[in-house]
NUFI-861272 format. One line per 2 residues: their letters; for each residue x, y, z of C-alpha. Coordinates in Angstrom, 2 decimals. Example, Ala and Ser with C-alpha at 12.3 -4.5 7.8 and 13.67 -1.06 7.14 Angstrom:
REM residues 2
as	12.30:-4.50:7.80; 13.67:-1.06:7.14
END
This chain:
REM residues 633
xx	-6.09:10.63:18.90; -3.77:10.02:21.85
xx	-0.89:11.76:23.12; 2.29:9.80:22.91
xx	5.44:10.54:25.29; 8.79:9.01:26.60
xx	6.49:8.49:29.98; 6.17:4.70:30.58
xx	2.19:5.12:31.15; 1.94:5.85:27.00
xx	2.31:1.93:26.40; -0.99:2.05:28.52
xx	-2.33:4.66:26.74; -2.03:3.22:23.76
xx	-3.58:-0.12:23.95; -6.52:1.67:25.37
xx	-6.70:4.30:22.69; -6.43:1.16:20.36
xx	-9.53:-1.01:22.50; -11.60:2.25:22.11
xx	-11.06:2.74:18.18; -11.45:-1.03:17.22
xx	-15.02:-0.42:19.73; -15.95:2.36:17.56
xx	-14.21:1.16:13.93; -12.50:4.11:13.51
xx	-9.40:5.17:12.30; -7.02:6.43:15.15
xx	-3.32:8.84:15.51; -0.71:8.47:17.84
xx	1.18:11.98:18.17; 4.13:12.82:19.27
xx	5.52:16.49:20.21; 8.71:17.34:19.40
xx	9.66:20.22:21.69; 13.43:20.74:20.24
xx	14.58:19.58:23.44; 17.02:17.05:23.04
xx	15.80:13.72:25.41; 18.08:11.33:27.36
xx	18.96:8.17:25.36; 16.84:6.17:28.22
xx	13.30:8.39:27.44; 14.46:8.57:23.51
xx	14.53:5.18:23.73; 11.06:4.65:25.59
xx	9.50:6.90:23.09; 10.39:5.36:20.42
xx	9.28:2.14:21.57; 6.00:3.96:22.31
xx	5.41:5.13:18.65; 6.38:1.83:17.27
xx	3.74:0.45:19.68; 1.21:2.34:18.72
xx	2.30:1.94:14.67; 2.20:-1.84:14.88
xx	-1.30:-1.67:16.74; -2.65:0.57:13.18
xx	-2.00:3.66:14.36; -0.91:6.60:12.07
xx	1.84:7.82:13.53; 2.75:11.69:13.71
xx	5.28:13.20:14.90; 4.80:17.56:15.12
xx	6.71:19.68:16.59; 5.48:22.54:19.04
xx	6.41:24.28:22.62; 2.94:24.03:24.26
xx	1.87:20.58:24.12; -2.15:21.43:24.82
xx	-2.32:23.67:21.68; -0.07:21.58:19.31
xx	-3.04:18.54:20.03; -5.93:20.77:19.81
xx	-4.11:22.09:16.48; -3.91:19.19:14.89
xx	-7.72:17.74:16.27; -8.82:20.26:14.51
xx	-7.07:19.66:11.83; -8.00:15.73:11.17
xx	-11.04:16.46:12.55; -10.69:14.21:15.36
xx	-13.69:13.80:17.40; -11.74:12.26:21.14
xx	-8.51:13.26:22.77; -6.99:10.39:24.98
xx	-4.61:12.10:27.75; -2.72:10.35:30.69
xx	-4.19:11.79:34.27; -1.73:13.41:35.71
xx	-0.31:12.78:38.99; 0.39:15.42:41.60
xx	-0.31:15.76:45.25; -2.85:18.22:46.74
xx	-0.90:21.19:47.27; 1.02:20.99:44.18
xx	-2.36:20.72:42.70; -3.20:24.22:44.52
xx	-0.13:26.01:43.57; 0.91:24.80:40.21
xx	-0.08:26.24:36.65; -2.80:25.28:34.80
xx	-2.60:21.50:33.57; -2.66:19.96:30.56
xx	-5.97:18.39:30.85; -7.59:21.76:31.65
xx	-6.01:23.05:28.79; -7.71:20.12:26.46
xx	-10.80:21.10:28.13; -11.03:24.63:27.78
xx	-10.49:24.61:24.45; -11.76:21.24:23.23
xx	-14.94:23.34:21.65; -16.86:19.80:20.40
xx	-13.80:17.53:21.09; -14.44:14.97:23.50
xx	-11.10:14.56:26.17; -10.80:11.18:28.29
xx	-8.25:11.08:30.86; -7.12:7.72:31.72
xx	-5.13:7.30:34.86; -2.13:5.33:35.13
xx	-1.19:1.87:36.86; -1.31:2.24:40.19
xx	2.08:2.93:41.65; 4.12:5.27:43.35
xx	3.29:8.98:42.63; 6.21:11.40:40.94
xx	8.19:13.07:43.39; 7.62:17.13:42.15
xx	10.96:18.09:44.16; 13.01:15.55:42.43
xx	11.31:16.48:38.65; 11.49:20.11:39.60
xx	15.84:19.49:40.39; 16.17:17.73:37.46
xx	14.70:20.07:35.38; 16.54:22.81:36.59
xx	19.87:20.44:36.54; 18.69:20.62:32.57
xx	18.06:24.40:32.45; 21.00:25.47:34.29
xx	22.19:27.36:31.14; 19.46:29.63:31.05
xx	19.61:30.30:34.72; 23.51:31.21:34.31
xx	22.63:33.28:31.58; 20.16:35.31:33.53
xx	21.81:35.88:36.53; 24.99:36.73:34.02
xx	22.57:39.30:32.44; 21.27:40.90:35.22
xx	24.60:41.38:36.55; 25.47:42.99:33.27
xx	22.62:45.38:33.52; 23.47:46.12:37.24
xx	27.15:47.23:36.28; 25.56:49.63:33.70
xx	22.90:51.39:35.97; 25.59:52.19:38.51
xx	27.90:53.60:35.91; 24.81:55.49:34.50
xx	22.36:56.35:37.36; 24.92:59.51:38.72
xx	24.21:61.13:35.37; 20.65:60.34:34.67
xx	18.60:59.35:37.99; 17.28:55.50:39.02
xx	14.53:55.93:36.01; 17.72:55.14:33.35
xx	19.05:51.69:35.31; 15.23:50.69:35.00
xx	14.87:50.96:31.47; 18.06:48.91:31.30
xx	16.87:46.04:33.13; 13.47:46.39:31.08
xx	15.59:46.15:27.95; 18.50:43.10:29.69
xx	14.81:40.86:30.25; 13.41:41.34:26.82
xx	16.85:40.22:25.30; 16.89:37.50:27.57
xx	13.26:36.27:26.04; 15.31:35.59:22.48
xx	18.11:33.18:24.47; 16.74:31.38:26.72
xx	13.32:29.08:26.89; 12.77:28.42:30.53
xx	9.93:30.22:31.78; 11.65:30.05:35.36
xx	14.17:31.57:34.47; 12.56:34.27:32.92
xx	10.86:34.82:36.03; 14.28:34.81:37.67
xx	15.93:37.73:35.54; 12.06:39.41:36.29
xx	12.24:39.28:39.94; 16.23:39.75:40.34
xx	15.86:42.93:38.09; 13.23:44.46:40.38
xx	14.78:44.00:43.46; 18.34:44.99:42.46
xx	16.70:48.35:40.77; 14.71:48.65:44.61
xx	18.05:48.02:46.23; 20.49:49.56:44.37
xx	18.60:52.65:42.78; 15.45:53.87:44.40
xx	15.25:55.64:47.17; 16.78:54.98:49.98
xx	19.05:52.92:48.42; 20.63:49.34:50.19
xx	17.21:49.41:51.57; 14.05:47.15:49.95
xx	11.79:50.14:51.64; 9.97:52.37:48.81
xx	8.78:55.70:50.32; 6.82:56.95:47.72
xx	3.56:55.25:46.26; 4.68:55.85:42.56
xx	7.78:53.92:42.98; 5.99:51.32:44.43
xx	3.62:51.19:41.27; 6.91:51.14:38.87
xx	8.20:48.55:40.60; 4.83:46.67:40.55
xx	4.08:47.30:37.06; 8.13:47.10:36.10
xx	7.66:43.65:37.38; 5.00:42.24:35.40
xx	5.68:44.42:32.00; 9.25:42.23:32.41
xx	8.05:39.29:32.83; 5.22:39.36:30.11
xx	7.45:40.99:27.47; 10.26:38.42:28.14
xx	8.06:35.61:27.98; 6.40:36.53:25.00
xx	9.78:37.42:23.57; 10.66:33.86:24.58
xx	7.57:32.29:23.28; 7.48:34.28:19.79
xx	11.24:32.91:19.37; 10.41:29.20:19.80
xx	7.35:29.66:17.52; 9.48:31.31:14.74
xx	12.00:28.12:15.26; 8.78:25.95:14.61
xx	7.97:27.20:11.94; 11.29:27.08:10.68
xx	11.73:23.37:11.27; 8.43:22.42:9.77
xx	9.24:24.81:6.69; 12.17:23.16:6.35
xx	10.50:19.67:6.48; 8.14:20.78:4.03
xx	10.91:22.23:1.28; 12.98:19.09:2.21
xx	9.70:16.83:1.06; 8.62:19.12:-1.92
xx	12.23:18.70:-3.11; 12.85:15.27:-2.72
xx	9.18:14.61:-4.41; 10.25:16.86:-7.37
xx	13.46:14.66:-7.51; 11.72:11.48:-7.68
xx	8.89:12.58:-9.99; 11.83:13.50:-12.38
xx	13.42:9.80:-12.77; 12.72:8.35:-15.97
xx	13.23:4.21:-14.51; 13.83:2.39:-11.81
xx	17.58:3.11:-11.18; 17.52:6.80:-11.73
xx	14.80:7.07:-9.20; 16.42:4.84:-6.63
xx	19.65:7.06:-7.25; 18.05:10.68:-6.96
xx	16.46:9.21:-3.94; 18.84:7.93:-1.82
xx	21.09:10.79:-2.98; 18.42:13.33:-1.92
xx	18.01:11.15:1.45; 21.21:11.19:2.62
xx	22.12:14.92:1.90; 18.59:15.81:3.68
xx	19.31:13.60:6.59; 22.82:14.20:6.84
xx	23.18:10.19:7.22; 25.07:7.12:5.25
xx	22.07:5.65:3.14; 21.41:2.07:1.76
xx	18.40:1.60:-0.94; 17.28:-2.34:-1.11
xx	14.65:-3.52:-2.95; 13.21:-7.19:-3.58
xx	14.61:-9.81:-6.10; 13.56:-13.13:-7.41
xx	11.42:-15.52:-3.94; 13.14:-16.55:-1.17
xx	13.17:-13.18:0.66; 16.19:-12.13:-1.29
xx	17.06:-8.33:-1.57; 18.79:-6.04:-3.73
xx	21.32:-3.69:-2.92; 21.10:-0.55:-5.35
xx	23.06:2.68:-5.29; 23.86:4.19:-1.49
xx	24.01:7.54:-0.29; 27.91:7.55:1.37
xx	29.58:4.40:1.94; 27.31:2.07:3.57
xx	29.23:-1.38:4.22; 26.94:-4.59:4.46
xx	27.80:-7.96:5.84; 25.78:-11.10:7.06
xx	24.38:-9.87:10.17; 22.86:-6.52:8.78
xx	21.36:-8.80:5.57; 19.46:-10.49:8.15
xx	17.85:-7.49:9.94; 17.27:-5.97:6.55
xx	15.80:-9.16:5.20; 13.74:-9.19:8.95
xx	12.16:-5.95:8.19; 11.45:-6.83:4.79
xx	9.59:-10.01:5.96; 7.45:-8.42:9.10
xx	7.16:-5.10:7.76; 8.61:-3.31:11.12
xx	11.52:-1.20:11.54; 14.66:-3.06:12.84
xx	18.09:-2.80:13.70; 19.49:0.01:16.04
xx	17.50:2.59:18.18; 14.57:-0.23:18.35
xx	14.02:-3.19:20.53; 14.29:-6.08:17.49
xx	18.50:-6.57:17.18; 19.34:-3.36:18.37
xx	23.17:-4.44:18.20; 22.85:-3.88:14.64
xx	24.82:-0.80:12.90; 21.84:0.58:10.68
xx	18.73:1.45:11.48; 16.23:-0.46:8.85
xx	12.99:0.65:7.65; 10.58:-0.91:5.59
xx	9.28:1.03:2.64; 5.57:0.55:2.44
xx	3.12:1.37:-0.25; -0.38:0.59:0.97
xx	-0.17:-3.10:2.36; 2.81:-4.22:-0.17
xx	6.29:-3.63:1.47; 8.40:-2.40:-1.57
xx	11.44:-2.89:-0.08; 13.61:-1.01:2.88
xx	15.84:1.82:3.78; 19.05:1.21:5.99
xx	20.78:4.19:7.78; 23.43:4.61:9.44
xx	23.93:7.95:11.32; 27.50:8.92:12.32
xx	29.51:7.65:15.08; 27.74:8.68:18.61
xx	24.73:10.37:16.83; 21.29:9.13:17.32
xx	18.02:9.63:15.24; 15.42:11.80:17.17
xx	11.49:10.73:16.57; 11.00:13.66:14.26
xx	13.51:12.68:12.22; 12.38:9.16:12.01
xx	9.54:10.15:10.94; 10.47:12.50:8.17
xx	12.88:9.15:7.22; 9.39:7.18:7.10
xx	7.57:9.63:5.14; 10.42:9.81:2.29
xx	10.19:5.62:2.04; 6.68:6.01:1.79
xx	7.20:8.26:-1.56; 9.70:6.55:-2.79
xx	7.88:3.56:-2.18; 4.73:4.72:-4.32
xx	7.16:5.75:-6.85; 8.06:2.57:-7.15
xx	4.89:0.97:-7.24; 4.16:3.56:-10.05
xx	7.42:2.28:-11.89; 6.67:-1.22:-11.51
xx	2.67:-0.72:-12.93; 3.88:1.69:-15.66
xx	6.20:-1.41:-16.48; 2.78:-4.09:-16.28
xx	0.98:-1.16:-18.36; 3.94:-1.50:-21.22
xx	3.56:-4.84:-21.29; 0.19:-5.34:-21.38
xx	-0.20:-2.79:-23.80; 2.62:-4.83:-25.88
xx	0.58:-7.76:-25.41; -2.58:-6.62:-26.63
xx	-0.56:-4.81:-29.81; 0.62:-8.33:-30.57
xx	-2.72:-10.49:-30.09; -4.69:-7.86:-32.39
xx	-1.97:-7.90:-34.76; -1.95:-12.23:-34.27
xx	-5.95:-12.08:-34.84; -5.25:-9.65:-38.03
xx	-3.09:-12.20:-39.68; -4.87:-15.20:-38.61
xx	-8.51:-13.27:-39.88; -6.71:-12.31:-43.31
xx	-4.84:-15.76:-43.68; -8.19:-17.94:-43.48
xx	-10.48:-15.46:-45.33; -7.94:-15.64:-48.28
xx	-7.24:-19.25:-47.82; -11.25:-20.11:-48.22
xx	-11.32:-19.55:-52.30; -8.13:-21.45:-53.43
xx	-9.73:-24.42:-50.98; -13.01:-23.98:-52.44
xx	-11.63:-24.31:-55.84; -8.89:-27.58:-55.11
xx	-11.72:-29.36:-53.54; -13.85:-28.76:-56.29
xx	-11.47:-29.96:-59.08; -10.41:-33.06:-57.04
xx	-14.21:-33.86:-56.22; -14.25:-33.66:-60.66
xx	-10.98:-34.81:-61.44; -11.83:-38.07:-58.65
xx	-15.18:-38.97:-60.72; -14.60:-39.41:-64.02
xx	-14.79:-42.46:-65.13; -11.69:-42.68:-67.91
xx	-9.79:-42.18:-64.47; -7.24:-44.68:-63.30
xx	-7.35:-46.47:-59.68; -4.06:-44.50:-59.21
xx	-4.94:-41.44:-60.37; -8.58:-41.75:-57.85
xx	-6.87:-42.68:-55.05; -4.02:-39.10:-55.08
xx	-6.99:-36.99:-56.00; -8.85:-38.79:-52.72
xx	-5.86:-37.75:-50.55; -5.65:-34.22:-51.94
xx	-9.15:-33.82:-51.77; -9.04:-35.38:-47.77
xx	-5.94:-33.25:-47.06; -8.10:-30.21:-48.68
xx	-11.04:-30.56:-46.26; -8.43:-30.97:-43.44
xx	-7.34:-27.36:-44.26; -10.83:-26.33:-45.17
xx	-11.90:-27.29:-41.03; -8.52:-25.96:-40.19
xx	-9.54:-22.58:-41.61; -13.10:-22.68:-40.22
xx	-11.77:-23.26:-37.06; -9.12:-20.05:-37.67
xx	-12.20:-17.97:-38.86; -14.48:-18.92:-35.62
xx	-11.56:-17.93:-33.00; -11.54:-14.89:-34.94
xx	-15.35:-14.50:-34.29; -15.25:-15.68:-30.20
xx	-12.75:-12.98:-29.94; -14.21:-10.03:-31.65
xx	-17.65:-10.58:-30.04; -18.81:-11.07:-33.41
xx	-20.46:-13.84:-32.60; -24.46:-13.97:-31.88
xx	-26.22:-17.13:-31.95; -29.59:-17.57:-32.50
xx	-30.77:-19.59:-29.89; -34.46:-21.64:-30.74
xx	-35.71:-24.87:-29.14; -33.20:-27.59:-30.64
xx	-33.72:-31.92:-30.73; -30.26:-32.96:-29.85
xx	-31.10:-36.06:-31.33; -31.65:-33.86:-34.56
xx	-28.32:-32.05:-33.77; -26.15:-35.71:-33.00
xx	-27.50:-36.86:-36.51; -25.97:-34.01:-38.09
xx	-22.97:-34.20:-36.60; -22.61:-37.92:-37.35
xx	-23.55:-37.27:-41.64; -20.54:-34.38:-41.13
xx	-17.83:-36.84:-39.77; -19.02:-39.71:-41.78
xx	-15.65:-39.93:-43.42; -13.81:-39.13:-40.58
xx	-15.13:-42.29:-37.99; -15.38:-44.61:-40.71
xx	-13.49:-46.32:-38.13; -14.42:-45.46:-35.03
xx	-18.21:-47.20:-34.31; -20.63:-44.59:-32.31
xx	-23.44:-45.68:-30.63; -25.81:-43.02:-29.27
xx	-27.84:-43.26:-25.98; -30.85:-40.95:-25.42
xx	-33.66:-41.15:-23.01; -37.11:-40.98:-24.69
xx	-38.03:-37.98:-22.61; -34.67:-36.53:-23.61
xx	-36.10:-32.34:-23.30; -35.40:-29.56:-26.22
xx	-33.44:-27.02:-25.55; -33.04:-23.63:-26.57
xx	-29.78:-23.28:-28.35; -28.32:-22.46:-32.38
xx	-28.95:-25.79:-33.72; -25.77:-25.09:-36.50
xx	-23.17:-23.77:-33.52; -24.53:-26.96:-31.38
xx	-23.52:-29.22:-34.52; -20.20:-27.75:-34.89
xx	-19.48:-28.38:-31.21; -20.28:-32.27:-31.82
xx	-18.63:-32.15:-34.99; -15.25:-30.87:-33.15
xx	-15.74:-33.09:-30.64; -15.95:-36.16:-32.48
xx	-13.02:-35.49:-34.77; -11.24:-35.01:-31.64
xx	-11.97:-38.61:-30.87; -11.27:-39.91:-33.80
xx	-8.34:-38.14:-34.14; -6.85:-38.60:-30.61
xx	-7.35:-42.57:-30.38; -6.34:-45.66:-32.13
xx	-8.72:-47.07:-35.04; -11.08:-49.45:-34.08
xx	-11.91:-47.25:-30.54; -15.45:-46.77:-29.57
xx	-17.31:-43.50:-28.91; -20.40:-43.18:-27.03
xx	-22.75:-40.46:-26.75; -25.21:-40.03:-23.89
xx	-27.09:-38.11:-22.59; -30.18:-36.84:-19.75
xx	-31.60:-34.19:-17.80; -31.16:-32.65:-13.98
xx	-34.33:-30.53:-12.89; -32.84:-30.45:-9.74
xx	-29.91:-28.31:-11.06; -31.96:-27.10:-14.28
xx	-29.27:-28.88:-16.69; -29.37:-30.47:-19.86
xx	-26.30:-32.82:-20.54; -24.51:-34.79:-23.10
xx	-21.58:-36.69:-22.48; -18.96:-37.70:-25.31
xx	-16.87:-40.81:-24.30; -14.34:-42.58:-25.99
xx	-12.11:-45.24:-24.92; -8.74:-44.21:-25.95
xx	-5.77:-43.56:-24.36; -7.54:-40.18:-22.53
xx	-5.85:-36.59:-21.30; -2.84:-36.57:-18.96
xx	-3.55:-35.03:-15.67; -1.17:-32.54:-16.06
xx	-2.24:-31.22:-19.13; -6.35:-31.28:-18.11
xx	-6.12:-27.94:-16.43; -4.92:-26.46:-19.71
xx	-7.06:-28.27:-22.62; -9.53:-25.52:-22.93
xx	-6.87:-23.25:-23.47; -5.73:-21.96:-27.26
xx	-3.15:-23.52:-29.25; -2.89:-26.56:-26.10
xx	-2.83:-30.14:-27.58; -1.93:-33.42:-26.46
xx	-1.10:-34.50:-30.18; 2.10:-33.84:-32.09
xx	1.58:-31.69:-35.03; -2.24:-30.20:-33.66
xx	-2.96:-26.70:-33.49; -5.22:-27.26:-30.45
xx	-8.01:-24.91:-31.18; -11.24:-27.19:-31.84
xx	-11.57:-27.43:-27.59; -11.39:-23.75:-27.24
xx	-14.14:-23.17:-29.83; -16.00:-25.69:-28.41
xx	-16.40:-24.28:-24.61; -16.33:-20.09:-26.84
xx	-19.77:-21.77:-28.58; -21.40:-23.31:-25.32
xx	-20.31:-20.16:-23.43; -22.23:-17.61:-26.40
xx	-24.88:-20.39:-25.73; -25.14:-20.22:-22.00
xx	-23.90:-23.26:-21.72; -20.50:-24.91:-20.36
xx	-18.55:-27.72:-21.37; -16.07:-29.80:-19.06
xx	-14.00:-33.10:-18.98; -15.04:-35.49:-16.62
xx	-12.95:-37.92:-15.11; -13.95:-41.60:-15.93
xx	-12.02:-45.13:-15.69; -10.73:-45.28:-19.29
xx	-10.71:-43.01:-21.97; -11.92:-39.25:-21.79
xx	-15.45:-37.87:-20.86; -16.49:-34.35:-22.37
xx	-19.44:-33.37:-20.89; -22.08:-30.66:-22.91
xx	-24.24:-28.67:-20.16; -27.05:-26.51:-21.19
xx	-30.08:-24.77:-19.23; -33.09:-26.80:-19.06
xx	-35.80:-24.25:-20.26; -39.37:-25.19:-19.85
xx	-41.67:-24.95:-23.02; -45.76:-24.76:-23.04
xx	-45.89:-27.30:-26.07; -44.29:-28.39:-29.39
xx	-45.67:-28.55:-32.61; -46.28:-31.96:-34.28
x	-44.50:-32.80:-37.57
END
């Protein structure tokens, strides 16, 4: 973890905190504390660009607010169980060293318990002038010391009316009480210890005797004035301290309503535009800025402009820093380096690593976004842009779930179509086959109860092929897989598509060593059988079709190629001929190449087209399993 200022050394800091945790591949925080003190634009400006640093270098940026900057870094160490601290070294001279408070590093150190601190020192240069810090800061806490002095008077004016009635004890009571009231106004410790001291010596002056003298005669008076001193000054500044704790806690509890509200808001939206609606409404009354919601739409880096929070005006130039975040994922437009001219301040809205779109604000006229709001502005995107994510995948869960709804309903009909389709077949191909061989038949009458009976087998396949998509997809299928001739396997094929090729002439090309293969002979027959209707089907009559095949024991393959020398498969279309319902023919269903590669797949196998001169190539692969012996017939 590394402590991130508006000091121009926290760039440094930064890419050394970021060397160390890419060294040690850990995660690593960049943290910021808010003090409630308001910064000059110039070191608002630096510290911003030092937490956007140290967020585009991976850092998780936090930003906490706390008075004592040692404790608020040990408190949250301790919390994210951080195991190193990376600090700046400070730079003083010797003698401020000897008279100055205890530093920041010997804070870390004292109460670093198991925490290891590293102190890096800055680029050399010249050293801070103490005098000129010390003026400025009092230049900034010039209130309080008004305020003091304006007190003390106060108190002064009192004790003289009171002391001739009551003594000098009275008048010191009332200073005691002026300092403690002080402790709930003002936050500078100096001057705390300037109402302290002034109160001491006015009571010495003014009130103890001899008075207009700083001489105390007695040895108690001396001792009240001692002890006066220091109960003052302890009481005041723990008065002081307790009130900027209790205004802590009061800004994170009001962080943390502000985020359980707006997260109850957006867990309430039903879709898309109701949630982009509640949020940007709950945004900009949070935030107290104008408020622009856009989101994605279509390629091209376009973006959508939904519902705003107050009126948030858009032209050309703040498109293009909102389309700029979108596309590098960094915060743009005003109060940052990138196009700072801009009118809104853009943020991307990021959900993991995807960027669901960004947030555009636009504070009023002369305001300016502190780093605790910015990040309170990051941490609502971050919901909103989870919520939605969440939107968009209970969207893809709808659909999908509409998808699968329809293909089970798609495989119901198609199962219960073929199954009742297979009797009424059964039955016209059995009265043609009758009808077709009697004798007292004429030519005529032969030749229509041919075609029925030809368009009947058609349907017959057709419905096979219905039933064994139905099968691939249910897992129903389980082949038996036994050692296999594919010479025994091509013959079968062939006597099954007899009618079919009449004329289409196959020749068949096996090497005598051809090997068996495990496989279901029957499934291995209806692949061929597919295969070559395909063929026969897809090219002219009169085309050739050649089966070959051999063996790889390099690769362990068994293969069989199916060529024919038709017209072949369009490029465009041979990515997608494995796919369901894809043909290249007019009037096919395209589901006798899917069963084909579901059957090698249940086999172990694969099928593939490969690309040849003329025609198409299908190419069977199987493993090449190696047997002790085979039988002789």
């Amino acid at each position: 973890m590394v402590a991130v200022g508006p000091s121009p050394f926290s760039a440094r800091l930064v890419r050394w905190t970021r060397r160390m945790a890419y060294a040690l591949n850990a995660p690593w925080i960049a943290l910021s504390v808010d003090t409630g003190v308001p910064l000059p634009p110039e070191q608002q400006q630096r510290l911003d660009a030092n937490l956007e640093l140290a967020r585009r270098l991976g850092a998780e940026v936090i930003v906490m607010p706390g008075s004592d900057l040692a404790e608020t870094l040990l408190r949250m160490a301790f919390l994210r169980n951080v195991s190193q601290i990376v600090v700046g070294k400070p730079q003083e001279s010797y003698l401020w060293g000897l008279v100055r408070p205890i530093s920041l590093v010997d804070k870390l150190v004292k109460g670093s318990d198991q925490i290891d601190i590293y102190v890096v020192p800055a680029a050399s240069g010249p050293g801070r002038n103490r005098w000129k810090s010390w003026h400025r800061k009092t230049e900034k806490d010039g209130r309080d010391y008004w305020l003091a002095a304006g007190v003390t008077a106060a108190v002064t004016g009192a004790g003289l009316l009171v002391s001739a009635f009551t003594g000098y004890f009275a008048p010191g009571f009332l200073y005691l009480a002026g300092v403690v009231g002080l402790g709930f106004f003002i936050r500078s410790r100096w001057a705390m210890l300037l109402a302290a001291a002034l109160s001491v010596l006015l009571w010495n002056l003014l009130f103890i005797p001899p008075v207009m003298t700083f001489k105390i005669e007695r040895l108690e008076d001396a001792l009240m004035c001692f002890f006066f001193f220091l109960v003052a000054l302890s009481t005041g500044r723990l008065t002081s301290r307790l009130r900027i704790r209790e205004r802590e806690e009061r800004e994170r509890e009001k962080k943390t309503n502000a985020l359980f509200l707006y997260s109850r808001a957006i867990g309430s939206a039903s879709d898309v535009p109701s949630l982009i609606s509640v949020a940007a409404g709950q945004i900009s009354q949070i935030m107290g800025v104008r408020l622009a919601v856009m989101t994605p739409e279509g390629g091209g880096g376009k973006l959508r402009l939904w519902e705003t929070g107050g009126e948030y005006a858009m032209d050309e130039k703040e498109w293009s820093v909102a389309v700029w975040c979108m596309e590098h994922r960094r915060p743009a437009g005003r109060f940052t380096d990138t196009i700072p001219v801009a009118e809104g301040f853009y943020l991307p809205m990021m959900s993991g690593e995807r960027c669901m779109g960004v947030l555009g604000v636009r504070p009023e006229e002369g305001e300016c976004l502190t780093a605790g709001q910015k990040d309170l502005l990051e941490s609502m995107g971050a919901q909103l842009a989870m919520a939605l994510e969440r939107e968009e995948l209970r969207a893809e869960r709808a659909r999908t779930r509409l998808m699968e709804e329809s293909e089970k309903l798609h495989r119901s009909l198609l199962d219960s179509v073929s199954h009742e389709f297979k009797t009424p077949l059964a039955v016209i191909e059995g009265g043609c086959e009758k009808l077709a061989g009697r004798a007292a038949s004429a030519p005529e009458e032969r030749e229509e109860y041919g075609e029925i009976l030809l368009a009947a087998r058609r349907l017959r396949r057709l419905v096979k092929n219905l039933l064994d998509v139905s099968r691939l997809e249910s897992g129903a299928l389980k082949p038996k897989l036994d050692w296999c001739d594919l010479g025994d396997v091509i013959e079968g094929a062939l006597a099954a598509t007899r009618e079919a090729r009449r004329n289409h002439p196959v020749s068949v090309s096996l090497p005598p060593d051809y090997p068996l293969v495990k496989a279901d002979f029957s499934l291995m027959e209806q692949v061929l059988v597919n295969l070559l209707l395909n063929a026969c089907v897809h090219t002219p009559e009169g085309t050739s079709v050649t089966l070959q095949g051999g063996a790889d024991p390099v690769r362990g393959q068994v293969w069989l190629d199916i060529h024919d020398m038709g017209p072949g498969i369009p490029p465009e279309r041979a990515e997608t001929i494995f796919e369901r319902f894809r043909t290249t023919r007019p009037g096919g269903l395209g589901l006798g190449l899917p069963i084909v590669r579901g059957f090698m797949e249940a086999q172990r196998g694969a099928v593939s087209l490969v690309p040849v001169s003329a025609g198409a190539c299908f190419r069977l692969v199987l493993p090449l399993v190696e047997h002790d012996s085979v039988p002789e017939e």
